[in-house]
N, C-alpha and C positions, 0 to 999 in steps of 0.2 A: 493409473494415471500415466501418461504420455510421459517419457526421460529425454529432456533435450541435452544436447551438448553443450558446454561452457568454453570457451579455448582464452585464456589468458598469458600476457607476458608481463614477467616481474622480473626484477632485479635479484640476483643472485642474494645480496642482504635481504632484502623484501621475503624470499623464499623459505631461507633461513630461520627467519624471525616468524614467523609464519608457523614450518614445522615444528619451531622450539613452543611457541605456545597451544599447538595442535597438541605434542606430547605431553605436555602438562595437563590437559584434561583427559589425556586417554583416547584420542580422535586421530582418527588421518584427516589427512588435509584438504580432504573431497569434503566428509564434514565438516571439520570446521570452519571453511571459508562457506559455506553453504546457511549453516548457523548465523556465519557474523555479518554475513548478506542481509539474511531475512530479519534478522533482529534489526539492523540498520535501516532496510526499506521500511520496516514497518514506523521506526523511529520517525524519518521522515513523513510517511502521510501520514501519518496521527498529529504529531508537536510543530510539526514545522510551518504551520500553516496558520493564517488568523483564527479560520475556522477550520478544524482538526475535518479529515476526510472520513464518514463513516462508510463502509459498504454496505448496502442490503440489496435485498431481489429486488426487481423490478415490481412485484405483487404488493411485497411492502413497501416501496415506497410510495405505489398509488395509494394505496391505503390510507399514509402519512397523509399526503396532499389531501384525500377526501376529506379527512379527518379534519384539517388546518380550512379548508374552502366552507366546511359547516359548522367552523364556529361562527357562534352568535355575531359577531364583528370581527373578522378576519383580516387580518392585516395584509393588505398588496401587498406592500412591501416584503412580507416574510412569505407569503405564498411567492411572489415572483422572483424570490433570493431562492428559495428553493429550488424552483425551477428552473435558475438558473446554474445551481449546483449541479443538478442532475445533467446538462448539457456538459458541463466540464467534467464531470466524472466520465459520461459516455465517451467525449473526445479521447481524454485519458488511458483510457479503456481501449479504443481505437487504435489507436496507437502504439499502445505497447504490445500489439497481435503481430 
């Protein structure tokens, strides 16, 4: 997997407090800001949303859709919410490239 570079500026406290609980778990500080990143972005899309963000492949989501278009009575409405998630995740996706 591809290593990009991160360059941050923190306050000397900010740093401090930072190293002081890196050492408390036994980590440098490349870890554990790395940890508390990914733990927190994931916090975000998952909870912080009406409807929590899930990811899957593009294969499964067609999948989903077929699946939801061939029930017996299918609701527009949750098919075109659907599809309208899938746009938002794309954009999302988009953009954080």
């Amino acid at each position: 997997m591809k290593q990009e570079r991160l360059n941050l500026r923190a306050s000397s406290a900010t740093v401090a407090r930072i190293d002081q609980a890196a050492a408390a778990l036994g980590q440098d500080r490349t870890s554990f800001m790395i940890d508390a990143a990914t733990a927190r972005a994931e916090d975000v899309l998952t909870s912080r949303f009406d409807d929590p963000l899930v990811f899957v492949s593009d294969a499964v989501f067609d999948e989903v859709l077929a699946h939801l278009a061939q029930a017996p009575d299918p609701s527009a409405e949750a098919v075109d919410r659907i599809r309208r998630a899938r746009l938002t995740a794309d954009e999302r996706y988009k953009r954080s490239q």
